[in-house]
C-alpha positions in Angstrom: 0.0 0.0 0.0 2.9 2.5 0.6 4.2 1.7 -2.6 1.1 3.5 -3.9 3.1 6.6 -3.3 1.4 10.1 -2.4 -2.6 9.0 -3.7 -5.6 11.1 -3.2 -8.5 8.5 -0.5 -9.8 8.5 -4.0 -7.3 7.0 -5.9 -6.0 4.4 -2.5 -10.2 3.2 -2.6 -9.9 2.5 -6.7 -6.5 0.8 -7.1 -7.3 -1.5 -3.8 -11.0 -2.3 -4.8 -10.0 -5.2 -7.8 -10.2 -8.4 -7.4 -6.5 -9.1 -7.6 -6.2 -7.5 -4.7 -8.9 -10.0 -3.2 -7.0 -12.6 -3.9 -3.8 -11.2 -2.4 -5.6 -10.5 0.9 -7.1 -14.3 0.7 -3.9 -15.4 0.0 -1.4 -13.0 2.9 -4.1 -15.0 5.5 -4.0 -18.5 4.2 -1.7 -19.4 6.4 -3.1 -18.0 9.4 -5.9 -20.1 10.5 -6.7 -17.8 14.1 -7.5 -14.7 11.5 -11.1 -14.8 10.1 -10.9 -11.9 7.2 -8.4 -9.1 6.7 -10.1 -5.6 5.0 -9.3 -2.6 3.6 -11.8 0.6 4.5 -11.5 4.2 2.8 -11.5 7.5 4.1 -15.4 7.4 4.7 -15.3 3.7 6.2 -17.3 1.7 3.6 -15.2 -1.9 2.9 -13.1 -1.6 -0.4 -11.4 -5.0 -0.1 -11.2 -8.2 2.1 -10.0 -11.8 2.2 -13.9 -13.1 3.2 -15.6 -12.5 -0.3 -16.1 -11.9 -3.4 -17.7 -9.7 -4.9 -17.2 -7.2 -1.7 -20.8 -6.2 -0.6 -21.5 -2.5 0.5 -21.2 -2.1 4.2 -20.1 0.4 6.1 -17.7 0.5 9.3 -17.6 4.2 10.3 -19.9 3.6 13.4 -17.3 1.4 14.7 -14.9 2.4 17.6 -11.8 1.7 15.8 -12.5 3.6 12.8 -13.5 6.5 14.6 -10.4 6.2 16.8 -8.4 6.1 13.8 -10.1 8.6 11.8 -10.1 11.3 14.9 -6.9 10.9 16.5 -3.8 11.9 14.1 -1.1 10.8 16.6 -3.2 7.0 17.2 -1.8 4.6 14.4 -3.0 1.3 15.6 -6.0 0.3 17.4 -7.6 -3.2 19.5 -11.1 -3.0 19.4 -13.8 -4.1 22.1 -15.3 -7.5 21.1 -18.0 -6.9 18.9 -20.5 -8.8 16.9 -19.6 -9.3 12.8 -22.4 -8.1 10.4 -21.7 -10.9 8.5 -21.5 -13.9 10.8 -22.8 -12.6 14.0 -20.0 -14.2 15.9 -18.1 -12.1 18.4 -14.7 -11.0 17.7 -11.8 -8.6 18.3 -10.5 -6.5 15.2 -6.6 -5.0 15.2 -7.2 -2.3 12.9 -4.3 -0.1 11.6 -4.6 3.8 10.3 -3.3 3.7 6.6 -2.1 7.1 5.5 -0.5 9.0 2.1 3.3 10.3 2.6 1.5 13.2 3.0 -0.7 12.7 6.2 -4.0 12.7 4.7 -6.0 9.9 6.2 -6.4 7.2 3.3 -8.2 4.0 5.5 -8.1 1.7 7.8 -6.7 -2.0 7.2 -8.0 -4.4 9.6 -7.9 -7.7 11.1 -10.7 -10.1 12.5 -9.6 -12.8 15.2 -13.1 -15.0 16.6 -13.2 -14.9 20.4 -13.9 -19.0 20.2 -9.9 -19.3 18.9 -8.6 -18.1 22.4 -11.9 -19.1 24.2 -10.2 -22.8 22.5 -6.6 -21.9 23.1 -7.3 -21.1 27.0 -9.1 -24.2 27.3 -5.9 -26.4 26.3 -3.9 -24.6 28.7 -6.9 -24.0 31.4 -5.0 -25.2 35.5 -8.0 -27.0 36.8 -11.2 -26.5 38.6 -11.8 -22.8 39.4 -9.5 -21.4 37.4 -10.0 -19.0 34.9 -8.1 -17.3 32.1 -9.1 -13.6 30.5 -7.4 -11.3 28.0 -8.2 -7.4 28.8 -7.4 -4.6 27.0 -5.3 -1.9 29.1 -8.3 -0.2 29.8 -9.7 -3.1 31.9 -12.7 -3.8 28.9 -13.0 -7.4 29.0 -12.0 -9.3 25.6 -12.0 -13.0 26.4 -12.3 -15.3 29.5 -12.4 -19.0 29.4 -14.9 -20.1 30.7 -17.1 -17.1 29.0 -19.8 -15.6 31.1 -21.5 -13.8 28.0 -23.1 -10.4 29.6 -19.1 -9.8 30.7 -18.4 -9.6 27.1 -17.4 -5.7 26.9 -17.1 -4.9 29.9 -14.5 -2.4 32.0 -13.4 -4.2 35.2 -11.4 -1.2 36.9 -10.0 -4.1 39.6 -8.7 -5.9 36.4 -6.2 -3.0 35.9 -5.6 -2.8 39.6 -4.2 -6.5 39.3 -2.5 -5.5 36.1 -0.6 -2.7 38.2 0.1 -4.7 41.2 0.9 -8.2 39.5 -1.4 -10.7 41.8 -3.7 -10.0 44.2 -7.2 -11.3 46.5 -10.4 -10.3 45.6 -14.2 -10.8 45.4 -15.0 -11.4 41.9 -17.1 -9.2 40.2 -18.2 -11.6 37.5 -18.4 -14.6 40.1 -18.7 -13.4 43.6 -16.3 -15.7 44.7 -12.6 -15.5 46.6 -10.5 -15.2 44.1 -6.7 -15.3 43.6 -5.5 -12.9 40.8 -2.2 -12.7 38.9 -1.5 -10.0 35.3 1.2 -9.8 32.6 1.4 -7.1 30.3 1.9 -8.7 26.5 4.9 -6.7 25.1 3.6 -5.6 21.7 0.0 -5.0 22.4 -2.3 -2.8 24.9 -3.5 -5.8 26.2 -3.0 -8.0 29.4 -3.6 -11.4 30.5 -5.1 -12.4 33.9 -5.4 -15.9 35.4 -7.5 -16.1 38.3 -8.4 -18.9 40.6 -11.1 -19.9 43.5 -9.0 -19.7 46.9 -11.4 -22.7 47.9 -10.4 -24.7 45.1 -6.5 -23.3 45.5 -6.6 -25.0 48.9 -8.7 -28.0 48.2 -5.1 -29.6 47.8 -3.5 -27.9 50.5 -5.8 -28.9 53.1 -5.7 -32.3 51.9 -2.0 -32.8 52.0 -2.3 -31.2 55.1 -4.8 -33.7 56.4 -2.2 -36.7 55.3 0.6 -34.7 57.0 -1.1 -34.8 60.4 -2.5 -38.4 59.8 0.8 -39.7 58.9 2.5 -37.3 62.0 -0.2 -38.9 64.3 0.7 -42.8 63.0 4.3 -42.0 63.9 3.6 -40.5 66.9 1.3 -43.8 67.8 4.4 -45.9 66.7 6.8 -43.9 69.3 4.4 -44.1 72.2 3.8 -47.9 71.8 7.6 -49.0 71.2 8.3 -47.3 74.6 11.8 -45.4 75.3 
C-alpha cells in the first residue's frame, strides 16, 4: 500500500477495490488459520477489499470504535477493538485495525484484522490449571475481551479491579463476574495494549492444600502412635 506513493482516498479506494487484490488479501491469510478476514476501509469507512468474499458487498464501518479512533486521533496509528459482533457472521470477535495514510498525512483507510473470540476461548481451554481457574485477555483499559470459561453479559465490559491487578501483578479479591474469593495474577503482553489475567477460586487453591495437610497430620499422628507404643 505504501508503494502507492502520495494518492488522493480517491485513488487508495480505486487501485485496492479489484479483485486481484482479493486474492492477495485471501492469499497474505492463508496461512493463518486464528484470523477470520483481513479488510481494507476508505476514508469514509465503507469496505473496499477483504479476504472473506467476493464480490465485496457495500457495508459500512464508520460507526465502529476503531475507525472513529483512527479517523479522529492523528497521533493514534493502531487500534484493539472491544469484542464486537460481525455483520456478516454474528459471531463475536476482536478487530486489530491499523490507520493507513499518504506520505503526505491525509488519512487514506483503515486496514483491519478479525480474530473469533472461540480461537482463544479454545486456546485457553488447552492450557486451562483445573477447577476454578480461569483465564481472561483485557485490554489496558480493563474492557473485557476474552475469558475462558465465557460468562456472555461480561463480554465488553471495563473491570477497573482488572487493571488494579494488572498494576500490582497478583492479588485477593471478590470477583465481580463470580462473587467468589478469588486469587488474581496479570502480565502485560509486550507488543500489544492488552493484558492477561489468570484467576483462581481460593477454595479450590486449597482444596489440595488442606488435603496434604490432612495426610501430613495423619501420617505425623501414625508415627507418633508408633513412638508411644515402642516405649523409650
Amino acid at each position: 500500500m505504501r508503494s502507492l506513493g502520495n494518492v488522493s482516498s480517491e485513488g487508495f479506494a480505486r487501485k485496492m477495490s479489484g479483485l486481484d487484490v482479493h486474492l492477495m488479501l485471501k492469499y497474505k491469510i492463508s496461512g493463518l488459520s486464528h484470523v477470520s478476514a483481513v479488510a481494507l476501509l476508505n476514508s469514509d469507512g465503507m469496505l473496499i477489499n477483504d479476504s472473506f468474499e467476493w464480490p465485496i458487498p457495500a457495508t459500512n464501518a464508520a460507526d465502529r470504535t476503531y475507525f472513529k479512533a483512527l479517523k479522529s486521533d492523528a497521533q493514534l496509528t493502531s487500534f484493539v477493538s472491544e469484542p464486537i459482533r460481525g455483520r456478516r457472521t454474528g459471531n463475536w470477535t476482536i478487530v486489530f485495525a491499523r490507520k493507513i495514510t499518504a506520505p503526505n498525512g491525509e488519512f487514506l483507510g483503515v486496514v483491519r484484522g478479525t480474530i473469533d473470540l472461540q480461537y482463544f476461548e479454545n486456546f485457553f481451554e488447552s492450557v486451562i490449571l483445573g477447577e476454578g481457574s480461569s483465564i481472561s485477555l483485557f485490554r489496558n483499559d480493563g474492557t473485557l475481551l476474552v475469558r475462558y470459561q465465557r460468562i456472555e453479559p461480561t463480554i465488553g465490559h471495563v473491570f477497573k479491579g482488572a487493571i488494579d491487578v494488572r498494576q500490582h501483578g497478583t492479588t485477593r479479591l471478590v470477583g465481580k463476574m463470580d462473587g467468589k474469593d478469588r486469587l488474581l495474577a496479570a502480565q502485560r503482553l509486550e507488543h500489544f495494549p492488552l493484558f492477561i489475567s489468570v484467576g483462581v477460586d481460593v477454595a479450590a487453591a486449597l482444596a489440595n492444600w488442606q488435603k496434604e495437610v490432612i495426610v501430613l497430620v495423619g501420617l505425623g499422628g501414625l508415627a507418633a502412635h508408633r513412638t508411644s507404643y515402642a516405649g523409650p
